[in-house]
N, CA, C and O atoms as a Tinker XYZ file with bonds, in Angstrom:
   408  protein
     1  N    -43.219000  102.409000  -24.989000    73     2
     2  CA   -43.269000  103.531000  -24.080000    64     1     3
     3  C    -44.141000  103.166000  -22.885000    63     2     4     5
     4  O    -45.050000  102.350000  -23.037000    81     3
     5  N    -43.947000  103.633000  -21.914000    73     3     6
     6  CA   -44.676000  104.052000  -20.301000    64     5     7
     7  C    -45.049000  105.216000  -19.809000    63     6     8     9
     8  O    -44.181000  105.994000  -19.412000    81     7
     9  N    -46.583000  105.595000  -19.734000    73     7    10
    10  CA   -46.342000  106.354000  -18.989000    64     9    11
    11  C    -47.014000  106.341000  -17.079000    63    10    12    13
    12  O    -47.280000  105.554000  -16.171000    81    11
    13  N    -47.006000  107.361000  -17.305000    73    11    14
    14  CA   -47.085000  107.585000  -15.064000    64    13    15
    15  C    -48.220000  108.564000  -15.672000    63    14    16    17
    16  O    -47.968000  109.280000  -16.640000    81    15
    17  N    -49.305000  108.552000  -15.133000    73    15    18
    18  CA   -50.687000  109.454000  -14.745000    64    17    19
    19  C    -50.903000  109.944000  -13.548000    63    18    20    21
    20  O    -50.890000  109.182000  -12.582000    81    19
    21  N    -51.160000  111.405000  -13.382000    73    19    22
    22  CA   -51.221000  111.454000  -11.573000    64    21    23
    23  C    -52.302000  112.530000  -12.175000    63    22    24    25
    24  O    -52.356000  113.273000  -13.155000    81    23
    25  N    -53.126000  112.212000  -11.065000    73    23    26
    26  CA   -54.207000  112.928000  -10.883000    64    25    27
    27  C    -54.385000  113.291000   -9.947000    63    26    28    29
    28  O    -54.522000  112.660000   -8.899000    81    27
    29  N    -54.433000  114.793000  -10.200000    73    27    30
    30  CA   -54.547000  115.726000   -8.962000    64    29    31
    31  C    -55.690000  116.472000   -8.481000    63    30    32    33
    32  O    -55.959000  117.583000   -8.938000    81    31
    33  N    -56.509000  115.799000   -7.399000    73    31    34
    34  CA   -58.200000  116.661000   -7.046000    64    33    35
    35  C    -57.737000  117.798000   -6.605000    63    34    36    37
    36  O    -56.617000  118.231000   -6.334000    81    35
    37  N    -59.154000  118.336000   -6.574000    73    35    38
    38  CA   -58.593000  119.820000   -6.385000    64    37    39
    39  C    -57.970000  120.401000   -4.852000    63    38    40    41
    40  O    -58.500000  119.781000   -3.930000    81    39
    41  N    -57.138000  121.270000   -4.457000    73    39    42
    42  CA   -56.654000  121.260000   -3.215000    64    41    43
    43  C    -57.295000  122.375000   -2.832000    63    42    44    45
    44  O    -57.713000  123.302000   -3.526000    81    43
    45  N    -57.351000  122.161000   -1.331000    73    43    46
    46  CA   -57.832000  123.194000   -0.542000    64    45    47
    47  C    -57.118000  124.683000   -0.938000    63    46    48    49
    48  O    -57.886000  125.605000   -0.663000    81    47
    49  N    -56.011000  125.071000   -1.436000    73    47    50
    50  CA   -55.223000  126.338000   -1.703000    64    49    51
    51  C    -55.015000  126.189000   -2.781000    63    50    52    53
    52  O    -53.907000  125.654000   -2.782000    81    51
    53  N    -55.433000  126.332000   -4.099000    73    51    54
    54  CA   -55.272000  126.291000   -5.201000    64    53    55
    55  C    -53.914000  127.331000   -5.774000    63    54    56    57
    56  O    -53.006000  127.107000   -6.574000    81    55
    57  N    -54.258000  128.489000   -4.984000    73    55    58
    58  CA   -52.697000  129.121000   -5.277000    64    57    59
    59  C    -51.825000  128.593000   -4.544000    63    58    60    61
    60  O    -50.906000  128.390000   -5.337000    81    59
    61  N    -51.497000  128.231000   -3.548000    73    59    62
    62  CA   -50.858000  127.525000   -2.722000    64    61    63
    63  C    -49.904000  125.886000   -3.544000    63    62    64    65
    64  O    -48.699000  125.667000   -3.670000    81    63
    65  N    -51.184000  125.009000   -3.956000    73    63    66
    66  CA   -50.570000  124.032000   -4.570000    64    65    67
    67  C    -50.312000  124.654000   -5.948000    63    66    68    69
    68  O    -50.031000  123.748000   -6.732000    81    67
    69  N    -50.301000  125.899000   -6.560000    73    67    70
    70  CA   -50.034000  126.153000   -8.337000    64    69    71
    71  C    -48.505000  126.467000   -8.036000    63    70    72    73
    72  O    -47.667000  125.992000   -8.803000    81    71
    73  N    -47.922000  127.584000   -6.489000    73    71    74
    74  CA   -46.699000  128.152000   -6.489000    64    73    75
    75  C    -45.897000  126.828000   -6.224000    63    74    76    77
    76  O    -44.819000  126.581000   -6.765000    81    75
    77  N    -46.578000  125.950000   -5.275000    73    75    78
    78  CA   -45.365000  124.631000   -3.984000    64    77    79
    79  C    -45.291000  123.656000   -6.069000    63    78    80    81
    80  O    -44.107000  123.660000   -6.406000    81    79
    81  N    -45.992000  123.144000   -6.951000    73    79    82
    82  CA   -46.163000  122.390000   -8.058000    64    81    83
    83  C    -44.929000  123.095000   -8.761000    63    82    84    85
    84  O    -43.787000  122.669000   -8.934000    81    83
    85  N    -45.363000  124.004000   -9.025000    73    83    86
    86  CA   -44.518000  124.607000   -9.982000    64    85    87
    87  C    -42.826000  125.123000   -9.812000    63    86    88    89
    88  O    -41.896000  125.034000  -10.614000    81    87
    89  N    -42.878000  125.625000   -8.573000    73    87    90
    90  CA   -41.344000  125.659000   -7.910000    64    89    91
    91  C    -40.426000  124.925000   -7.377000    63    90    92    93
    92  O    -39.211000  125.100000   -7.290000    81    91
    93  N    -41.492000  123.603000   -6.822000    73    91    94
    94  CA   -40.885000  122.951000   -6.023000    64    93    95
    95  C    -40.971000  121.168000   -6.669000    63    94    96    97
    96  O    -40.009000  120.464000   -6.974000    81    95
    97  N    -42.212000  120.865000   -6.718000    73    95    98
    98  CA   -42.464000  119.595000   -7.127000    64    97    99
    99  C    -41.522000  118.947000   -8.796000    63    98   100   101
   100  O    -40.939000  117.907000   -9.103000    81    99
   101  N    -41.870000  120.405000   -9.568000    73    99   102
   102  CA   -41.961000  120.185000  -11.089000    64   101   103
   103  C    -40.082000  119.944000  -11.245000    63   102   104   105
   104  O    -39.467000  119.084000  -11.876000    81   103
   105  N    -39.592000  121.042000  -10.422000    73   103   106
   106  CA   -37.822000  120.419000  -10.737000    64   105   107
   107  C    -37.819000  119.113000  -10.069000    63   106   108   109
   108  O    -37.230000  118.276000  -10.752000    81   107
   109  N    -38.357000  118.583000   -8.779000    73   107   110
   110  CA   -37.880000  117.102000   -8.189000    64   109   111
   111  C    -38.087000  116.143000   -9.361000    63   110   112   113
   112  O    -37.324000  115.343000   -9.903000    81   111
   113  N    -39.798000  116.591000   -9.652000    73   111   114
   114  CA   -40.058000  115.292000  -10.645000    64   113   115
   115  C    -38.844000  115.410000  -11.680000    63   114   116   117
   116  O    -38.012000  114.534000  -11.447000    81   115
   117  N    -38.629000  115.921000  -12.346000    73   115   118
   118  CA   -37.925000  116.309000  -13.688000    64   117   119
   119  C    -36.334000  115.424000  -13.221000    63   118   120   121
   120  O    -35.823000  114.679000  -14.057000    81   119
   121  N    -35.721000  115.603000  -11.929000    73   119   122
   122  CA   -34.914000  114.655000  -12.202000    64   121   123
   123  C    -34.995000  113.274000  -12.101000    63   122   124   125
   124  O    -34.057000  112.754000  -11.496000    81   123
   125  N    -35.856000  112.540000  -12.525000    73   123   126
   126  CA   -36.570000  111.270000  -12.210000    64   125   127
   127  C    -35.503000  110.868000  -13.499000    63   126   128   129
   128  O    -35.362000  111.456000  -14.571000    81   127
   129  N    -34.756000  109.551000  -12.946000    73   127   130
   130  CA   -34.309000  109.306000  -14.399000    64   129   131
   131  C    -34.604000  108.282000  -15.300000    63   130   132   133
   132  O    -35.075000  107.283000  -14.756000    81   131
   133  N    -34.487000  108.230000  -16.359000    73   131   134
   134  CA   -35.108000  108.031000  -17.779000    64   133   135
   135  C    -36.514000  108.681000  -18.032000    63   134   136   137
   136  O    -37.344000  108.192000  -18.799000    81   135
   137  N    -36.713000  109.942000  -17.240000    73   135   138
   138  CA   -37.810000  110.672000  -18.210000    64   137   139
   139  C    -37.616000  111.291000  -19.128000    63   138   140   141
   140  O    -36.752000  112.153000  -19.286000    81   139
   141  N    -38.655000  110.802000  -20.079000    73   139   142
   142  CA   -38.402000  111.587000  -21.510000    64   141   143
   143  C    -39.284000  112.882000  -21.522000    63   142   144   145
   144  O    -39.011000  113.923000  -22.121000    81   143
   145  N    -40.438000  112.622000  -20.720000    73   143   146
   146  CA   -41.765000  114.434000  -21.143000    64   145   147
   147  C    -42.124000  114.375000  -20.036000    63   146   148   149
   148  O    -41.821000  113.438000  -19.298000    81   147
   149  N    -42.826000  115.337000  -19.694000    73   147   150
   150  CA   -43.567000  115.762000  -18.502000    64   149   151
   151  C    -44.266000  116.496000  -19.183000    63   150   152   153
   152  O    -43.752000  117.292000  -19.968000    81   151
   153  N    -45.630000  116.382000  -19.023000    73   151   154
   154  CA   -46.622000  117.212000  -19.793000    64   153   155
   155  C    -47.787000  117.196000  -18.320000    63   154   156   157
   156  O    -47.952000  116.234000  -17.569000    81   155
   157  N    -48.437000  118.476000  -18.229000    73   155   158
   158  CA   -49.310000  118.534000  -17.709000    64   157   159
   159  C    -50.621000  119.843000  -18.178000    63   158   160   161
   160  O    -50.622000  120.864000  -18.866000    81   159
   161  N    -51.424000  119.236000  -17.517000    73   159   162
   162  CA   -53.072000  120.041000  -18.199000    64   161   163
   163  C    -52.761000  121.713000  -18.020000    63   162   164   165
   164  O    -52.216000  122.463000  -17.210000    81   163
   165  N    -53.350000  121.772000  -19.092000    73   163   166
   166  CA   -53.403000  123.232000  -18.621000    64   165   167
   167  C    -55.399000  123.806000  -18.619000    63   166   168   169
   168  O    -56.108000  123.121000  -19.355000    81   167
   169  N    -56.103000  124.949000  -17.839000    73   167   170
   170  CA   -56.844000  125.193000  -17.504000    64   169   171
   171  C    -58.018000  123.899000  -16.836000    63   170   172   173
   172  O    -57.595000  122.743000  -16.821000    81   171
   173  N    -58.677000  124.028000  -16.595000    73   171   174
   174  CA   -59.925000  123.087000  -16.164000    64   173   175
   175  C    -60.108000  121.655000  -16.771000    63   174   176   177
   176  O    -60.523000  121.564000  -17.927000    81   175
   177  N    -59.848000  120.651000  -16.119000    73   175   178
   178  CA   -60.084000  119.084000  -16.176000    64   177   179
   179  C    -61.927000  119.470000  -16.397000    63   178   180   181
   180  O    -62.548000  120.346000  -15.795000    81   179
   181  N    -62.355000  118.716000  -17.212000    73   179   182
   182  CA   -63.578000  118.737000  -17.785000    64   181   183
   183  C    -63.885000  117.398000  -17.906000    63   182   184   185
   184  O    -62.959000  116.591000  -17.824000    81   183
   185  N    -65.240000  116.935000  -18.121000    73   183   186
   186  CA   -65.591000  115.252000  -18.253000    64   185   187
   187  C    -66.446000  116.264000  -19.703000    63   186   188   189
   188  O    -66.395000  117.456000  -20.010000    81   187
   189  N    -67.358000  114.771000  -20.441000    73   187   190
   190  CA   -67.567000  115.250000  -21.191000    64   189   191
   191  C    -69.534000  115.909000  -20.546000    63   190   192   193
   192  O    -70.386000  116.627000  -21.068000    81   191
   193  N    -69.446000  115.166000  -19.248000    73   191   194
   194  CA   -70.757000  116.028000  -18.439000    64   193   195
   195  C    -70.256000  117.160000  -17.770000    63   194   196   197
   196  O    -70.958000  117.552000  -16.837000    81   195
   197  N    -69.431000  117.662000  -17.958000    73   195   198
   198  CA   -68.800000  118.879000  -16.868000    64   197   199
   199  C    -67.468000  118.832000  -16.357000    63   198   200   201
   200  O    -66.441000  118.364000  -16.848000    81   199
   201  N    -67.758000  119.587000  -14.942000    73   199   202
   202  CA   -66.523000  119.781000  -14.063000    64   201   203
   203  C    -66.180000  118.480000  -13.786000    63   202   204   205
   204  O    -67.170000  117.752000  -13.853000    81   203
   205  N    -64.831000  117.707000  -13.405000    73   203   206
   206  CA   -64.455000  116.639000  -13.083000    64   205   207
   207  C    -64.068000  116.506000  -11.520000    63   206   208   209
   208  O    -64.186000  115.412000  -10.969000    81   207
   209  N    -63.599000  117.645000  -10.809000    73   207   210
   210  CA   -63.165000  117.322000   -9.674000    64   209   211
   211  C    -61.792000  117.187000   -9.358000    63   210   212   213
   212  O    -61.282000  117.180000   -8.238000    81   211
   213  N    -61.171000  117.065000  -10.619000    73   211   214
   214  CA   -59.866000  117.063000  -10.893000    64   213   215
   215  C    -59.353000  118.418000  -11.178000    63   214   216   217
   216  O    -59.844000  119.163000  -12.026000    81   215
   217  N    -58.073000  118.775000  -10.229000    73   215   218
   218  CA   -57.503000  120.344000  -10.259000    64   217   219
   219  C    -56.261000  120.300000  -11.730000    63   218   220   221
   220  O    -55.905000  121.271000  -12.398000    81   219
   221  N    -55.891000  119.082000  -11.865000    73   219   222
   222  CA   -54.440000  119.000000  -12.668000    64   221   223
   223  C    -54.672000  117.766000  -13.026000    63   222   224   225
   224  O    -55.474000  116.952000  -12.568000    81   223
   225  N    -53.484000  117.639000  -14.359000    73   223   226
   226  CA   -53.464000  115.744000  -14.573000    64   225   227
   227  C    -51.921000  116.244000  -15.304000    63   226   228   229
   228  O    -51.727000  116.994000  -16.260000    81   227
   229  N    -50.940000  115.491000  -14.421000    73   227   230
   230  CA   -49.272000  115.085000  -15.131000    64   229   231
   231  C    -49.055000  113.973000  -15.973000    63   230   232   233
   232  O    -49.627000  113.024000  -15.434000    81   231
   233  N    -48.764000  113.776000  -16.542000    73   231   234
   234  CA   -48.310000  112.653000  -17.865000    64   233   235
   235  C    -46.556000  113.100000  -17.788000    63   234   236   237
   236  O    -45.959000  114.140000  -18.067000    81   235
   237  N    -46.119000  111.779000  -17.276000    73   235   238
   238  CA   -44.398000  111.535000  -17.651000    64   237   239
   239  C    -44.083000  110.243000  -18.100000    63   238   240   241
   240  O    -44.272000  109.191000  -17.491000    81   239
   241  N    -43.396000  110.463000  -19.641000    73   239   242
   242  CA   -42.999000  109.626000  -20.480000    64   241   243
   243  C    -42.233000  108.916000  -20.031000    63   242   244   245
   244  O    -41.480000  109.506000  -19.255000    81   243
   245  N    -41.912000  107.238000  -20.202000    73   243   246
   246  CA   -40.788000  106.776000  -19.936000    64   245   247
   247  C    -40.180000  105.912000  -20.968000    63   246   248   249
   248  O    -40.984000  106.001000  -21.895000    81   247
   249  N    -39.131000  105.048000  -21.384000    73   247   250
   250  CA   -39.289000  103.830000  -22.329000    64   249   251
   251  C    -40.194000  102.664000  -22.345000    63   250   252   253
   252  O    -40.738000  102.099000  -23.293000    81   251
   253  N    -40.232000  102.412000  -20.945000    73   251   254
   254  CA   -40.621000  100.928000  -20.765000    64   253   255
   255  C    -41.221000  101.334000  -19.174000    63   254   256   257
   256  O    -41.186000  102.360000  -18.495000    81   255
   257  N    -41.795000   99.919000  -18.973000    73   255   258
   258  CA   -42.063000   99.857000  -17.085000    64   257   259
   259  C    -41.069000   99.590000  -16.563000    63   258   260   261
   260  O    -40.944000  100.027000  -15.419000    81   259
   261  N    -40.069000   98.870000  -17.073000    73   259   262
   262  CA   -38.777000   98.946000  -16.597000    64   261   263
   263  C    -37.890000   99.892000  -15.947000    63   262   264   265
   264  O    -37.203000   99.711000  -14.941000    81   263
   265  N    -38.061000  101.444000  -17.028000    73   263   266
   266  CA   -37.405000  102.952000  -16.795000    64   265   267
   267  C    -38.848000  103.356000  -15.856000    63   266   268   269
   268  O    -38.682000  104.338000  -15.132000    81   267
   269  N    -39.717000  102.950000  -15.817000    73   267   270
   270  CA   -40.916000  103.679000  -14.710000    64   269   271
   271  C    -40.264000  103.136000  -13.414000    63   270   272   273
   272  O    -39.979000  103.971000  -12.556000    81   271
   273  N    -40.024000  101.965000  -13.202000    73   271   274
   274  CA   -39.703000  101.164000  -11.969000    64   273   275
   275  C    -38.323000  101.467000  -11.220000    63   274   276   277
   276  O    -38.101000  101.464000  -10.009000    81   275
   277  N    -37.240000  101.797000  -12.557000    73   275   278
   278  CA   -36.115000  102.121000  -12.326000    64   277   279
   279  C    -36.123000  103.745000  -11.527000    63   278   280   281
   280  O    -35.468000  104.125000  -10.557000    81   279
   281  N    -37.124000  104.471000  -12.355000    73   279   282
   282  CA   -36.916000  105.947000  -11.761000    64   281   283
   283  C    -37.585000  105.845000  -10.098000    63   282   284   285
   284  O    -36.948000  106.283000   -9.139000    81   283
   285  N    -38.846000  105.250000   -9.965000    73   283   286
   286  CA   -39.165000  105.464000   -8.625000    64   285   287
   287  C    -38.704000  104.607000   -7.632000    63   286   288   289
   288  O    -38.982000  104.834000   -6.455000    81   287
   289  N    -37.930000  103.503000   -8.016000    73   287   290
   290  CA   -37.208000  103.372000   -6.876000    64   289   291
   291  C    -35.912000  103.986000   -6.807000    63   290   292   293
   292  O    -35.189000  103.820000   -5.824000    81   291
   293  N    -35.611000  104.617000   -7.693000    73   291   294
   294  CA   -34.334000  105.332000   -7.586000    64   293   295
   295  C    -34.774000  106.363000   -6.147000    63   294   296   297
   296  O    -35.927000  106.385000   -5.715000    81   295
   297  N    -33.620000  107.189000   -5.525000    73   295   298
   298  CA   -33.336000  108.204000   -4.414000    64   297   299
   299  C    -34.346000  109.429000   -4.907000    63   298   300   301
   300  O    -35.194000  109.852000   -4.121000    81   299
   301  N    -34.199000  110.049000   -6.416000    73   299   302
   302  CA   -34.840000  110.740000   -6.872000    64   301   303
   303  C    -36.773000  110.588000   -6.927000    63   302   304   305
   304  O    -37.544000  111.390000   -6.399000    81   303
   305  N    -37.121000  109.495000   -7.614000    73   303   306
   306  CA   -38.237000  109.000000   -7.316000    64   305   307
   307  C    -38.745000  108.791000   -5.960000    63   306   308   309
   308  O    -39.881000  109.264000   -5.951000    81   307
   309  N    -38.524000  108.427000   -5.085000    73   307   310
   310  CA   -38.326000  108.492000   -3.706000    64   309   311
   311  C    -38.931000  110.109000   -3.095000    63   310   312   313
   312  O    -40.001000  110.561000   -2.689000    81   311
   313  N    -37.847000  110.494000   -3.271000    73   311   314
   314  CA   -38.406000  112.225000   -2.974000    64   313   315
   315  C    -39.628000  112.765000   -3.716000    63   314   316   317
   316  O    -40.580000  113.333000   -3.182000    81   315
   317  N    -39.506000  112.565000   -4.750000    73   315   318
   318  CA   -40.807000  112.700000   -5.718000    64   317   319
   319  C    -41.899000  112.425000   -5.327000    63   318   320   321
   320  O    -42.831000  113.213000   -5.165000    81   319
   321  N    -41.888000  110.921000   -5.077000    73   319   322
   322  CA   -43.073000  110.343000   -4.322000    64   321   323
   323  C    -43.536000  111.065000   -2.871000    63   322   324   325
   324  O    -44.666000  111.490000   -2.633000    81   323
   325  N    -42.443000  111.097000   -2.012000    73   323   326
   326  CA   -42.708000  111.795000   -0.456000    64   325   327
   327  C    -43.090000  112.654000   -0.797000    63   326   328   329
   328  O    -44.287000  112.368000   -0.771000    81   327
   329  N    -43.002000  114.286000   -1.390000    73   327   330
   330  CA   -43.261000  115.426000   -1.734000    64   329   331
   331  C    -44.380000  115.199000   -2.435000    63   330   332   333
   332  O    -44.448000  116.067000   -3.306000    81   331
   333  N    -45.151000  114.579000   -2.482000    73   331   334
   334  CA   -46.724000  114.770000   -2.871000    64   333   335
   335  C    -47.434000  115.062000   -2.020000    63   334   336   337
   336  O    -48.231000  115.947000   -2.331000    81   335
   337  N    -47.526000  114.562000   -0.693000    73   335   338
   338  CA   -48.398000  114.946000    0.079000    64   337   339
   339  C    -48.364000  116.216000    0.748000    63   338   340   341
   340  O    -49.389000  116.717000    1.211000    81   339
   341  N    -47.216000  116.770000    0.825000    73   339   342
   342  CA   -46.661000  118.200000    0.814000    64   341   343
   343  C    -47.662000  119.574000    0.563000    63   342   344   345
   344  O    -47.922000  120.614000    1.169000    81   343
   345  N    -48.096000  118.834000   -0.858000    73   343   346
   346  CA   -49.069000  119.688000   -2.019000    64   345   347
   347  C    -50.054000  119.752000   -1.972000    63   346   348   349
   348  O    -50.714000  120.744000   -1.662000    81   347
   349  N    -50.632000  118.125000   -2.435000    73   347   350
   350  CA   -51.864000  117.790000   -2.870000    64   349   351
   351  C    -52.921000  117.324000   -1.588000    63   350   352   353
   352  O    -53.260000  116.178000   -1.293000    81   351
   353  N    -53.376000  118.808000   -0.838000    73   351   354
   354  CA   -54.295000  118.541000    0.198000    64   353   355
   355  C    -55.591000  117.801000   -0.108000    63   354   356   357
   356  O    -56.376000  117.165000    0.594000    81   355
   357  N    -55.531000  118.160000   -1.625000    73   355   358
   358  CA   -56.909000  117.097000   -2.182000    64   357   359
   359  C    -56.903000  115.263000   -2.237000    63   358   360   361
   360  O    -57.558000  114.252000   -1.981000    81   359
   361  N    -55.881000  115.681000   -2.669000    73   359   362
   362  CA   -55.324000  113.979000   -2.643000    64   361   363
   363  C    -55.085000  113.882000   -4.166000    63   362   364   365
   364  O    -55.495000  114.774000   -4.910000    81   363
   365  N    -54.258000  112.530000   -4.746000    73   363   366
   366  CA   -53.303000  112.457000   -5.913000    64   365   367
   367  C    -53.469000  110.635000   -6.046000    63   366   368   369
   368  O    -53.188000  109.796000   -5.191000    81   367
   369  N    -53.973000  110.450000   -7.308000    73   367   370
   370  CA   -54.228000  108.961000   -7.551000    64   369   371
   371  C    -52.834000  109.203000   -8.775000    63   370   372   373
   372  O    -52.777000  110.198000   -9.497000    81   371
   373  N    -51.840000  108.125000   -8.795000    73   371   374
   374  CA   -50.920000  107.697000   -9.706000    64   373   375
   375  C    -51.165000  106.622000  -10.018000    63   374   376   377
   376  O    -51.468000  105.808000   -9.146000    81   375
   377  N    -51.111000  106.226000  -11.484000    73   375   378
   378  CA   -51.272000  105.159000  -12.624000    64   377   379
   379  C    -49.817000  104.962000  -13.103000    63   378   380   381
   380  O    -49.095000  105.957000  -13.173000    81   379
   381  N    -49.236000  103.481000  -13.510000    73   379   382
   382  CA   -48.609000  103.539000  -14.103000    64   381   383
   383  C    -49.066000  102.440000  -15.307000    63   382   384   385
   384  O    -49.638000  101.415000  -14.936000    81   383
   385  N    -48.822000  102.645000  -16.692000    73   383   386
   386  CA   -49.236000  101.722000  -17.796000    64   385   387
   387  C    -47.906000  101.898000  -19.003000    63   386   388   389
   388  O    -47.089000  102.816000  -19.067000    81   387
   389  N    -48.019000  100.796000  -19.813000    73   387   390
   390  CA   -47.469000  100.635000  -20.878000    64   389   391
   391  C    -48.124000  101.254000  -22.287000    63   390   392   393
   392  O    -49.346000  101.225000  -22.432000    81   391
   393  N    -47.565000  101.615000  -22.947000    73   391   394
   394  CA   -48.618000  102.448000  -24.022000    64   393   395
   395  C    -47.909000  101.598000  -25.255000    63   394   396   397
   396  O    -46.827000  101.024000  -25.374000    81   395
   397  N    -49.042000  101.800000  -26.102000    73   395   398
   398  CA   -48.850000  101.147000  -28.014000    64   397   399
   399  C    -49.829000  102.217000  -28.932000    63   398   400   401
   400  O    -50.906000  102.663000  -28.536000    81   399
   401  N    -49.122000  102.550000  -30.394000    73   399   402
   402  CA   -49.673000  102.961000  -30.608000    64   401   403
   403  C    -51.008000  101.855000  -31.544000    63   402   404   405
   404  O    -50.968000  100.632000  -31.674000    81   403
   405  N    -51.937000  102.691000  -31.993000    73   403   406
   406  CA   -52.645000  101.675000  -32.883000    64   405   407
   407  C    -53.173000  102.232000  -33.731000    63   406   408
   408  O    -53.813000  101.607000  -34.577000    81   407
């Protein structure tokens, strides 16, 4: 498995980026293809000293880096990618890694 990490600081319009995320972003991402989950945080990003600074954190499953690589250069991924800055007036760090379990 692969997944994609995006981390989302907090934005200047917090209602603003919860309605544009949720209406707009969450169907683009979703047709990304070979995703298997889309999971994201729900209430307050926390460290284990506190507040983090972080407004959100997305996790989307893939098979491999292969299906990660395949979806964002796909047309779909593409848009996905452009439509971040749209949102995230805070700014948005994306990870991509291979996962095992152990």
């Amino acid at each position: 498995m692969a997944e994609v990490v995006v981390l989302y600081k907090t934005p200047k319009d917090p209602a603003a980026f919860d309605k544009y995320y949720a209406e707009t972003h969450i169907p683009l991402a979703k047709k990304l293809p070979g995703l298997r989950k889309y999971q994201v945080s729900q209430g307050a990003v926390a460290t284990p000293a506190g507040p983090s600074g972080l407004y959100l954190v997305a996790v989307l499953t893939f098979d491999s880096m292969a299906a990660v690589q395949n979806a964002f250069g796909s047309a779909e991924g593409k848009a996905t990618a452009a439509d971040v800055p749209k949102f995230a007036s805070g700014g948005a760090d994306i990870m991509f890694f291979d996962t095992k379990v152990v």
